[in-house]
VEXDO-126822 format. One line per field, with one value per atom (N, C-alpha, C): z, y, x; residue in one letter; atom name. Coordinates in nm, 2 decimals. Layout:
pz = c(Z; ...);
py = c(Y; ...);
px = c(X; ...);
nuvo = c(A; ...);
dofi = c(CA; ...);
***
This chain:
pz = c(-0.85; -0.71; -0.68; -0.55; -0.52; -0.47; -0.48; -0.39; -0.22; -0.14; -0.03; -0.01; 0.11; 0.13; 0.24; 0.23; 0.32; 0.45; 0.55; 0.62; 0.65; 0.69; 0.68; 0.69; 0.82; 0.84; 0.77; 0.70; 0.57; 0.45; 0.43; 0.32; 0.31; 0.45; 0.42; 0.46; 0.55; 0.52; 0.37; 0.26; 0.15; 0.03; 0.11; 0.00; 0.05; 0.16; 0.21; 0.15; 0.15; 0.07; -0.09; -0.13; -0.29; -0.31; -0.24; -0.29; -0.29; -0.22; -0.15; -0.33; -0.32; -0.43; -0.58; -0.58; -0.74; -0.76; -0.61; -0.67; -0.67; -0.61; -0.64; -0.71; -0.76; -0.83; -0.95; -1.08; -1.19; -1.26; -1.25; -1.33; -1.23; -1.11; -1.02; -1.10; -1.08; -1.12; -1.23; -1.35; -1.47; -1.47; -1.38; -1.40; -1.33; -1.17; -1.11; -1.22; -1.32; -1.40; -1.47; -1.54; -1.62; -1.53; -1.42; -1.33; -1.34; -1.32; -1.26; -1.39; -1.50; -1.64; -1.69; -1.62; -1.62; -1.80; -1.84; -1.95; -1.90; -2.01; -1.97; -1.96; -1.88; -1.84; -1.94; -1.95; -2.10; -2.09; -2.25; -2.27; -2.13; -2.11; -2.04; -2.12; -2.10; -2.14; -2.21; -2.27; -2.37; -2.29; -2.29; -2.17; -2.21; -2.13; -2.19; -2.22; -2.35; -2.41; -2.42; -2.32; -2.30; -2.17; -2.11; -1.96; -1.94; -1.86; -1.80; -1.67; -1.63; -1.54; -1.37; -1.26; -1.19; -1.10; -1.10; -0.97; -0.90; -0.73; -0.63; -0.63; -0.56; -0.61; -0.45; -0.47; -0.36; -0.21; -0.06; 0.00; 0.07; 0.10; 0.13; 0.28; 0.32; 0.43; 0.53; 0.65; 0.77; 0.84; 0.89; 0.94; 1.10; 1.15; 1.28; 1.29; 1.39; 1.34; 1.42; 1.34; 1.34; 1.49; 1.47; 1.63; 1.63; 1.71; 1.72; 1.75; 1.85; 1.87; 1.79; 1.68; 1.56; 1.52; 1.45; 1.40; 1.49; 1.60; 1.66; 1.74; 1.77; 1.76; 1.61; 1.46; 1.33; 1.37; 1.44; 1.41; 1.53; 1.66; 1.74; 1.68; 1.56; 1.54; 1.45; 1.36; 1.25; 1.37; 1.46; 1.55; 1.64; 1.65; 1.71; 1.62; 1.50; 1.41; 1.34; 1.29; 1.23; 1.23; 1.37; 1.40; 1.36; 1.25; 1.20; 1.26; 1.38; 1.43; 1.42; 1.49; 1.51; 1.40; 1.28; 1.17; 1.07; 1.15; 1.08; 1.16; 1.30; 1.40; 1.40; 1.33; 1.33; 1.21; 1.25; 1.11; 1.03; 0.94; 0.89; 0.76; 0.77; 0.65; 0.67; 0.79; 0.82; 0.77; 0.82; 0.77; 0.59; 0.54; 0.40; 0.37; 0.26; 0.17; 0.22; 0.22; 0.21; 0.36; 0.48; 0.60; 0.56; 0.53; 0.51; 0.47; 0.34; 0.26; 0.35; 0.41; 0.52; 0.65; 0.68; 0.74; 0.67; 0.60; 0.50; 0.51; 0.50; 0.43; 0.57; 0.64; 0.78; 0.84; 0.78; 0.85; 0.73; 0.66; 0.56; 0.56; 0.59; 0.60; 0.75; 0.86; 0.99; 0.98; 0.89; 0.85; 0.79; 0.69; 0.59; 0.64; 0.72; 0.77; 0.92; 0.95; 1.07; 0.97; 0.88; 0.82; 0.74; 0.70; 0.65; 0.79; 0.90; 1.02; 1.06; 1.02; 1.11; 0.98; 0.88; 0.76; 0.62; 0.52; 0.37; 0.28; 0.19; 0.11; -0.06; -0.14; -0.26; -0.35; -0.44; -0.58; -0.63; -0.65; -0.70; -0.83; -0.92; -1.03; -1.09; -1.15; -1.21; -1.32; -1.40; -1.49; -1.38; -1.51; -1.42; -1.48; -1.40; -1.36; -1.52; -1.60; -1.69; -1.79; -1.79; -1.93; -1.96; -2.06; -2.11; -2.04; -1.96; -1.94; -1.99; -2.01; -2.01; -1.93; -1.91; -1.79; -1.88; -1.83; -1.89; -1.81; -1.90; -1.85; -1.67; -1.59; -1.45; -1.35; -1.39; -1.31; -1.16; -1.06; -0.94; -0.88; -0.84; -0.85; -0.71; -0.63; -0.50; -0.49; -0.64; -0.67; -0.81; -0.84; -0.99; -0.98; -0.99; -0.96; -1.10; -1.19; -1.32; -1.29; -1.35; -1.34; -1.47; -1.46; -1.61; -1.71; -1.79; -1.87; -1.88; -1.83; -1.78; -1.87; -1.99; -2.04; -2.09; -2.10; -2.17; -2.07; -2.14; -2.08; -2.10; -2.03; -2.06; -2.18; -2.20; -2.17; -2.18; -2.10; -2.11; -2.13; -2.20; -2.22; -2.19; -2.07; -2.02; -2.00; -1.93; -1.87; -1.68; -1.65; -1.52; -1.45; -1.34; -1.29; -1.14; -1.10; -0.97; -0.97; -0.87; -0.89; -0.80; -0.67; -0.58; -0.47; -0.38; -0.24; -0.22; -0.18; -0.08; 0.00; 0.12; 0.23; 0.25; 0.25; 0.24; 0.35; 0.46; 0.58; 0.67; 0.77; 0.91; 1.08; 1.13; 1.24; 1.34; 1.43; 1.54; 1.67; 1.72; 1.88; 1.98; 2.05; 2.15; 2.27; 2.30; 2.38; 2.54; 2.63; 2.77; 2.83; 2.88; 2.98; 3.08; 3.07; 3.12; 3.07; 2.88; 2.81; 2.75; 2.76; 2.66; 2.53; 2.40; 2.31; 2.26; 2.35; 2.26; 2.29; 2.40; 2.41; 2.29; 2.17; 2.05; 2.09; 2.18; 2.22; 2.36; 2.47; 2.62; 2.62; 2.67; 2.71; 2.79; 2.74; 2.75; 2.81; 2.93; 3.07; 3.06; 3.00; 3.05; 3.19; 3.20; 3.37; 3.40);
py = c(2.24; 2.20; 2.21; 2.29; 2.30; 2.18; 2.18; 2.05; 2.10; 2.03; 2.02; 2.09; 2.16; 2.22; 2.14; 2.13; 2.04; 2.13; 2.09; 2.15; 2.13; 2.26; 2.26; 2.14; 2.06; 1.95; 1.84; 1.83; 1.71; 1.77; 1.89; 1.94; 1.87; 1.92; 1.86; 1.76; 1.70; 1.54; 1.48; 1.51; 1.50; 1.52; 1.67; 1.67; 1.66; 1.55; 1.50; 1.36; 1.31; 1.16; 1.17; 1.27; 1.28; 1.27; 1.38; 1.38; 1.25; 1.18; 1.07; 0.92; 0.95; 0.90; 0.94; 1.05; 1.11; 1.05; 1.10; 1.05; 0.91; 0.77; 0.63; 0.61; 0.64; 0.58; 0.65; 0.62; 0.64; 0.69; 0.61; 0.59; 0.71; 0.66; 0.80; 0.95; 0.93; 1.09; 1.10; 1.03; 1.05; 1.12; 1.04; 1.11; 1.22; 1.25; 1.41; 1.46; 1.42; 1.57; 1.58; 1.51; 1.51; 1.64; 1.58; 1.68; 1.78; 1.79; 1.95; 2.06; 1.98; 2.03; 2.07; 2.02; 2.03; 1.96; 1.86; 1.76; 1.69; 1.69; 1.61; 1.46; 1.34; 1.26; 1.17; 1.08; 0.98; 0.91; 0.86; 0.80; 0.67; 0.61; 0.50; 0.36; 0.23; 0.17; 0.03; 0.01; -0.08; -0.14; -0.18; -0.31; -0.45; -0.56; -0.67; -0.74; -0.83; -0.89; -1.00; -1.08; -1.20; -1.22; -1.32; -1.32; -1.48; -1.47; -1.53; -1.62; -1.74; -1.76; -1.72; -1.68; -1.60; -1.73; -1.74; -1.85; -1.81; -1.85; -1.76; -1.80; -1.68; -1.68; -1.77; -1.82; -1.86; -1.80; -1.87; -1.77; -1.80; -1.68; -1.68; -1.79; -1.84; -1.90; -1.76; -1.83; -1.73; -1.75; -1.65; -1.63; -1.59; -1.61; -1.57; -1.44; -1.31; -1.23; -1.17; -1.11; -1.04; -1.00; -1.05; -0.99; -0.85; -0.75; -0.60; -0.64; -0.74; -0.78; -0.81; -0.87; -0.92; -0.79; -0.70; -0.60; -0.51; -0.51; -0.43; -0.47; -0.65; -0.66; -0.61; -0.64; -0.60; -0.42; -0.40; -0.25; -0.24; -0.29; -0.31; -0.33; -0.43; -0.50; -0.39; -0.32; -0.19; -0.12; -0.08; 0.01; 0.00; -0.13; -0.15; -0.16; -0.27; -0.26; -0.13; -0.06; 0.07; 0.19; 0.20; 0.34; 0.37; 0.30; 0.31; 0.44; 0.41; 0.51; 0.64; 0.63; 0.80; 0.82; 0.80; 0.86; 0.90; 0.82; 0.86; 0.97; 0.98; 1.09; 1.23; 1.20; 1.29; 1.41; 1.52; 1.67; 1.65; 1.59; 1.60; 1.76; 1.81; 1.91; 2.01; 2.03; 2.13; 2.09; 1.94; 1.85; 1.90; 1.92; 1.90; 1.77; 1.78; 1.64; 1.53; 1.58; 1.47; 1.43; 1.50; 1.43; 1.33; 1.38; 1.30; 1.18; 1.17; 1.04; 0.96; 1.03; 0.93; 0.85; 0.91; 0.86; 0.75; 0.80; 0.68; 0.56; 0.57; 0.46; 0.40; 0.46; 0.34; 0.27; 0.35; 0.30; 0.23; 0.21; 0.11; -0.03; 0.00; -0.10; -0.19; -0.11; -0.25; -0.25; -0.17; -0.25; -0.38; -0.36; -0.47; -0.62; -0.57; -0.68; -0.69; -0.63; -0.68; -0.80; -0.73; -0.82; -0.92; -0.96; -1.09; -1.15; -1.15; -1.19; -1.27; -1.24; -1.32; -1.29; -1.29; -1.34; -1.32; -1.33; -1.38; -1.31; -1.19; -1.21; -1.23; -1.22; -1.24; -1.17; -1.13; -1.05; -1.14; -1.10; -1.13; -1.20; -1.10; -1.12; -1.14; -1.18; -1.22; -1.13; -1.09; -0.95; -0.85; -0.80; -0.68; -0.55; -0.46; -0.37; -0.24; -0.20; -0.14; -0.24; -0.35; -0.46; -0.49; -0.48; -0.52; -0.67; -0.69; -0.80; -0.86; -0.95; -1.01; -1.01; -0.96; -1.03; -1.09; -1.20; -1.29; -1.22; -1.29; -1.24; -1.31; -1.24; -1.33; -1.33; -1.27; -1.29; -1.22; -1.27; -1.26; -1.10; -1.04; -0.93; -0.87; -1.00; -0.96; -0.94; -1.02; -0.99; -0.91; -0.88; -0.78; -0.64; -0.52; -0.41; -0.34; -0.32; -0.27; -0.11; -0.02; 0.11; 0.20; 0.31; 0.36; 0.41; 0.37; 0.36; 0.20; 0.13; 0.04; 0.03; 0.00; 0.01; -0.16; -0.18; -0.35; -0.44; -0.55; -0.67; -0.76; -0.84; -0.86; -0.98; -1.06; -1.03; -0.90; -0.86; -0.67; -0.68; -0.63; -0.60; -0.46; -0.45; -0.33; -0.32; -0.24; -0.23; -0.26; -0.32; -0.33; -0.26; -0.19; -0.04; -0.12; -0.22; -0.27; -0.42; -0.49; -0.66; -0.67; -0.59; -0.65; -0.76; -0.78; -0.86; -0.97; -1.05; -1.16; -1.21; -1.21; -1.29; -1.41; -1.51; -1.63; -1.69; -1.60; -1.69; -1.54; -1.59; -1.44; -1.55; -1.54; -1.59; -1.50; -1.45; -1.33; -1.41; -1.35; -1.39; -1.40; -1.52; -1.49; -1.38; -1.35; -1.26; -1.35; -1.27; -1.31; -1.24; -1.34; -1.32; -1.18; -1.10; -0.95; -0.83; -0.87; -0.84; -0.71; -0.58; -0.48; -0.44; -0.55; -0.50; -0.35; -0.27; -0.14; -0.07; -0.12; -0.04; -0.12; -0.02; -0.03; 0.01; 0.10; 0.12; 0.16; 0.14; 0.18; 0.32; 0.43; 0.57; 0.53; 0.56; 0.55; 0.68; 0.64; 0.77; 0.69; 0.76; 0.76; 0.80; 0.79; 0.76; 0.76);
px = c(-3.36; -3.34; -3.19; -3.15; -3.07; -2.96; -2.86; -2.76; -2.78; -2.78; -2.73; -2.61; -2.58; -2.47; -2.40; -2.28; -2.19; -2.13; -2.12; -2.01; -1.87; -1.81; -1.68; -1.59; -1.66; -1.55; -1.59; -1.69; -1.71; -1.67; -1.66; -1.59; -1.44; -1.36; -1.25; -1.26; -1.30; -1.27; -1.24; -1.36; -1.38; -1.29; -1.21; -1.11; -0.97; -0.93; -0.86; -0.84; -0.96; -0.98; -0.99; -1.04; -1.02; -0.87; -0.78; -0.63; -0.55; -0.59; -0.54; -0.57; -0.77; -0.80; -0.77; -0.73; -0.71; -0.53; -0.44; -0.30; -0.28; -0.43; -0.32; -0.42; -0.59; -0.65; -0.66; -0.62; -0.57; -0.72; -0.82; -0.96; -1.06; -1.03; -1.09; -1.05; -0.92; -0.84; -0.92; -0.94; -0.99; -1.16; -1.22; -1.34; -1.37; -1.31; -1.25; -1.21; -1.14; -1.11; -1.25; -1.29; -1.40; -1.48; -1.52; -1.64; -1.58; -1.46; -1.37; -1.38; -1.38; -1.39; -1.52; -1.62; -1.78; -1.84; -1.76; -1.77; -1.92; -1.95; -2.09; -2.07; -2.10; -2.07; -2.07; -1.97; -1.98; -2.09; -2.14; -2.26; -2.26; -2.37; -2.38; -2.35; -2.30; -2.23; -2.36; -2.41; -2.55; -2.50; -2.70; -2.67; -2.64; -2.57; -2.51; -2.68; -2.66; -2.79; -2.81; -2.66; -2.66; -2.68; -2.74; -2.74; -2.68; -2.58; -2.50; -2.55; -2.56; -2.56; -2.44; -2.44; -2.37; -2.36; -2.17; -2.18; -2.16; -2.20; -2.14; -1.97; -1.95; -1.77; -1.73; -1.64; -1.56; -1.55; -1.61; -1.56; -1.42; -1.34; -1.21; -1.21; -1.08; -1.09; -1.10; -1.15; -1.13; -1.01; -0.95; -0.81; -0.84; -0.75; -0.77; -0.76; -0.80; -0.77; -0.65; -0.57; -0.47; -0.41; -0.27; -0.22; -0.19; -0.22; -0.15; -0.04; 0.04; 0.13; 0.24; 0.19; 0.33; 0.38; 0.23; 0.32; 0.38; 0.37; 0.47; 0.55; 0.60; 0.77; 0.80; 0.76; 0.83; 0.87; 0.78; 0.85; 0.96; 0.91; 1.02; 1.19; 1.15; 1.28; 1.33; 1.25; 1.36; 1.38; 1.31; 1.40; 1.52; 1.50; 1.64; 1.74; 1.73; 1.78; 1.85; 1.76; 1.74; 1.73; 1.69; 1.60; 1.51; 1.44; 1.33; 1.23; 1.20; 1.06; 1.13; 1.26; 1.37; 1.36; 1.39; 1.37; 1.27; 1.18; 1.04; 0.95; 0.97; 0.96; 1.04; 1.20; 1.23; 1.15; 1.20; 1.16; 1.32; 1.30; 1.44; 1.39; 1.31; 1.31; 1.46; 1.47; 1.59; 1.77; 1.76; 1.87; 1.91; 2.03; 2.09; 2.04; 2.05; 2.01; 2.15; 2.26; 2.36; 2.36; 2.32; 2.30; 2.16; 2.06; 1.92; 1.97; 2.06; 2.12; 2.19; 2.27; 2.35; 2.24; 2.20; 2.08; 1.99; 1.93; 1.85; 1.92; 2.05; 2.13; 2.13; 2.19; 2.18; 2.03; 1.92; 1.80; 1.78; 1.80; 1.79; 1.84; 1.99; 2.11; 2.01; 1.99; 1.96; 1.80; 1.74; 1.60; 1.60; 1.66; 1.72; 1.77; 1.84; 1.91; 1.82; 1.69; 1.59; 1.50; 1.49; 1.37; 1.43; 1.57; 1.58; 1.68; 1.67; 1.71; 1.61; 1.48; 1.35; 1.25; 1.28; 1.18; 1.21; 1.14; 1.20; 1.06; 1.09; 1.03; 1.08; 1.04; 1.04; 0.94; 1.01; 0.90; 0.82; 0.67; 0.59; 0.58; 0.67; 0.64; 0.81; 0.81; 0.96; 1.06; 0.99; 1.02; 1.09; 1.16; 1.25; 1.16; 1.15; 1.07; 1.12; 1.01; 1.06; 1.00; 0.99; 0.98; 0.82; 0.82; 0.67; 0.64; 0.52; 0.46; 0.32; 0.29; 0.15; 0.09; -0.11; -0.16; -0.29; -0.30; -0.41; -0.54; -0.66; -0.80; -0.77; -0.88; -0.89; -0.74; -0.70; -0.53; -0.60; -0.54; -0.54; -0.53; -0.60; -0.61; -0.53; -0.50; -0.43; -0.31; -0.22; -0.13; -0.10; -0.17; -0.13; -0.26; -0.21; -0.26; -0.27; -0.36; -0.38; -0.36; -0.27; -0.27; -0.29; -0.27; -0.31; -0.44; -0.41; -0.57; -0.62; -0.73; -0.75; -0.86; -0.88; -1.03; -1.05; -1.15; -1.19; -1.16; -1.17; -1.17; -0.97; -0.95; -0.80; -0.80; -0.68; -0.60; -0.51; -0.43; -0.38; -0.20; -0.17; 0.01; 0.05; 0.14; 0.14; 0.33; 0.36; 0.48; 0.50; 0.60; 0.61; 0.63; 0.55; 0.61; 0.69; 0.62; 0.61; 0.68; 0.74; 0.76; 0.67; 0.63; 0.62; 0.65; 0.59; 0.63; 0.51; 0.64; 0.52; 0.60; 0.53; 0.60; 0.62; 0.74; 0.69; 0.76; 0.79; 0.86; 0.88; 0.86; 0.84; 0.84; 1.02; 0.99; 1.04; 0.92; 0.92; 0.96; 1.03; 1.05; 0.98; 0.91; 0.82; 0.82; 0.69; 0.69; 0.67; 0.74; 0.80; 0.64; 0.59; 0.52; 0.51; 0.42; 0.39; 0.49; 0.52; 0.58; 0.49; 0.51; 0.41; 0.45; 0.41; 0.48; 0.41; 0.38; 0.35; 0.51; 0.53; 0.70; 0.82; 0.79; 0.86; 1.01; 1.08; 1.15; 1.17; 1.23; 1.21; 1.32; 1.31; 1.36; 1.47; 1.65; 1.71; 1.79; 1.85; 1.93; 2.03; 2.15; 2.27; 2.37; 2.41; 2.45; 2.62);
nuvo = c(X; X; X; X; X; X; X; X; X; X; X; X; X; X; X; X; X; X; X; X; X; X; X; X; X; X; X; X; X; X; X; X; X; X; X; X; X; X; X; X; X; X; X; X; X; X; X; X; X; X; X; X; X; X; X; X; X; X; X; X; X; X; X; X; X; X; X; X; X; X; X; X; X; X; X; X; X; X; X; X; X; X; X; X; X; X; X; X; X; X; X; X; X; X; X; X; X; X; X; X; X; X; X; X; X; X; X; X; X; X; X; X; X; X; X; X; X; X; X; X; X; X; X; X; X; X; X; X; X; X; X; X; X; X; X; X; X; X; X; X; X; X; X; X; X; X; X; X; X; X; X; X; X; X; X; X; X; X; X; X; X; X; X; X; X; X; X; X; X; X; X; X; X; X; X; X; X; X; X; X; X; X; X; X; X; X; X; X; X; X; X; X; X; X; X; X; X; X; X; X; X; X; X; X; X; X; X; X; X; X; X; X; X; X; X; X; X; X; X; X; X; X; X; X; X; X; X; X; X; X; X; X; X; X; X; X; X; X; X; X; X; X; X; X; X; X; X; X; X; X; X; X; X; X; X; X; X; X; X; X; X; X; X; X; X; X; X; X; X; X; X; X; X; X; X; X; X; X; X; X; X; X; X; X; X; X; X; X; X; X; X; X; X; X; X; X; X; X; X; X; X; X; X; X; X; X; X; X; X; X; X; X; X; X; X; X; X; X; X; X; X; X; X; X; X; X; X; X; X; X; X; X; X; X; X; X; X; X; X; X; X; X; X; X; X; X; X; X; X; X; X; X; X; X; X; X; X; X; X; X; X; X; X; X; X; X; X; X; X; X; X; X; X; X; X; X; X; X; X; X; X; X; X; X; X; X; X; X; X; X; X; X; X; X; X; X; X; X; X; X; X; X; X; X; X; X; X; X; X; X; X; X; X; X; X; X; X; X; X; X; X; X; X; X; X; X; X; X; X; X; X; X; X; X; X; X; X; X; X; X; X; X; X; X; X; X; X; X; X; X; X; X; X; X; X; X; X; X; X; X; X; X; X; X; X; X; X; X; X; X; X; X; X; X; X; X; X; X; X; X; X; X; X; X; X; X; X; X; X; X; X; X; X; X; X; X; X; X; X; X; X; X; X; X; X; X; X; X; X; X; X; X; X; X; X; X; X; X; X; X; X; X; X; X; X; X; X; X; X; X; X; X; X; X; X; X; X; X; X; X; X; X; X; X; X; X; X; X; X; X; X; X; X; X; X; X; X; X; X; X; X; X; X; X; X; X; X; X; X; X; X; X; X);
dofi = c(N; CA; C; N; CA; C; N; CA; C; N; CA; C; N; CA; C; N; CA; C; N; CA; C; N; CA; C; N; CA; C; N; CA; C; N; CA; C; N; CA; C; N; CA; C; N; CA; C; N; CA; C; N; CA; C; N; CA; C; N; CA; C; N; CA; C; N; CA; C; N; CA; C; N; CA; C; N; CA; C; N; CA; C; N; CA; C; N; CA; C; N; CA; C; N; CA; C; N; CA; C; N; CA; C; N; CA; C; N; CA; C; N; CA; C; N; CA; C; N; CA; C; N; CA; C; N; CA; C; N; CA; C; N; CA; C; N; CA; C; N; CA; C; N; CA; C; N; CA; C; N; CA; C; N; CA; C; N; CA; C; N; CA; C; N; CA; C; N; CA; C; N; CA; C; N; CA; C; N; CA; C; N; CA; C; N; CA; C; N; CA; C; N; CA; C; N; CA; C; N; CA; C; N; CA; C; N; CA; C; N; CA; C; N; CA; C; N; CA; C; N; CA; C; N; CA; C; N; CA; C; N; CA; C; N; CA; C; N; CA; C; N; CA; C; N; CA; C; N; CA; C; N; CA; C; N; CA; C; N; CA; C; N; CA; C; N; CA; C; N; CA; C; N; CA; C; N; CA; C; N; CA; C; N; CA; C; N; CA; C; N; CA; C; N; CA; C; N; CA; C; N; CA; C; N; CA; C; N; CA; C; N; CA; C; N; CA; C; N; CA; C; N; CA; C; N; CA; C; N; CA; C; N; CA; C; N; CA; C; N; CA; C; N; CA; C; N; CA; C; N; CA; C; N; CA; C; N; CA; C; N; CA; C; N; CA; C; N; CA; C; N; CA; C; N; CA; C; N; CA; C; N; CA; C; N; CA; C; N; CA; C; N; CA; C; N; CA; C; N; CA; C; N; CA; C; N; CA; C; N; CA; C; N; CA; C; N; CA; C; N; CA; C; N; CA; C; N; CA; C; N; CA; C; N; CA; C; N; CA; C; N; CA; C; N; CA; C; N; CA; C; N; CA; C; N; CA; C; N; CA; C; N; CA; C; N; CA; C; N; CA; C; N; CA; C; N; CA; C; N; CA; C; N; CA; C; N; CA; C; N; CA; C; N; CA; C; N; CA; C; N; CA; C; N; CA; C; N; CA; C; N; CA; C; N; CA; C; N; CA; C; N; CA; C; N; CA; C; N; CA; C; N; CA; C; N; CA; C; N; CA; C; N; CA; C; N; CA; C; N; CA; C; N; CA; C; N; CA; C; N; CA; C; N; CA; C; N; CA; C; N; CA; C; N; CA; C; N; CA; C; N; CA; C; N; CA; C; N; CA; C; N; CA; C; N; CA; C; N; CA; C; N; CA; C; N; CA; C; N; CA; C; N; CA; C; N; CA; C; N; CA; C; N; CA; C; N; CA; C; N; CA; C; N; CA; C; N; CA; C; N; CA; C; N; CA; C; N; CA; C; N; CA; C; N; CA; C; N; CA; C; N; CA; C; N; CA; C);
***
């Protein structure tokens, strides 16, 4: 029996989202090669012979849901700050590297100083980046991202590629009454 044939535009959809999946999911990438290699699929894994009672897991609180508004005074603020959007709008491919650098550096410098002007983060994790760490079984998975070869159960001893962020303070400016925060920046005429 034949496969199904796909069309063009689910073709690429498909290998739009594979590239995407093969360069940040490590275990993905692993079994795409496998297929791409035409490897016969690893054995299937004996089934567990203990049975466990299953507690339902915790449900998360409910949040309100999300302003479009916050995040875009934050981008508001790198662009005033920073230029943030102009630089990310601009085609810099034509630009020399040492203009690109000079650049970076300044959208960097008033991003930097947007985002600790009106909030605070802090690294996750404490180790400096490069250093062998520990992760215990059950570690929070919101804050620690397992990369690599990821096989068994933990506890796992890896290297730190990431510290990570958390936000632990963000104070935005209120918005003025018949305020449009989609205008991230207003079109400026000199005169």
């Amino acid at each position: 029996m034949s496969e199904p044939s796909m069309s063009f535009p689910a073709r690429l959809f498909f290998a739009w989202a594979c590239f995407f999946r093969v360069l940040f999911d490590g275990a993905f990438a692993a079994r795409a090669n496998l297929v791409r290699d035409a490897l016969p699929p690893a054995p299937a894994p004996e089934p567990v012979k203990e049975v466990k009672e299953l507690k339902e897991a915790p449900k998360p609180e409910k949040r309100a849901p999300a302003s479009i508004d916050a995040a875009l005074q934050l981008l508001a603020l790198f662009q005033r700050e920073g230029r943030f959007v102009d630089f990310l709008e601009q085609d810099i491919t034509t630009f020399p590297d040492a203009d690109v650098g000079t650049a970076a550096r300044v959208v960097h410098e008033g991003c930097r100083r947007a985002l600790h002007g009106h909030g605070k983060v802090e690294p996750i994790h404490e180790a400096e980046e490069g250093k062998k760490v520990d992760v215990p079984s059950g570690f929070d998975a919101a804050t620690l991202k397992l990369v690599g070869n990821v096989s068994g159960k933990g506890p796992y001893r890896g290297t730190l590629q990431h510290r990570g962020w958390r936000v632990v303070g963000l104070s935005l400016p209120e918005g003025l009454a018949g305020f449009d925060a989609t205008i991230v920046a207003p079109a400026e005429v000199e005169l």
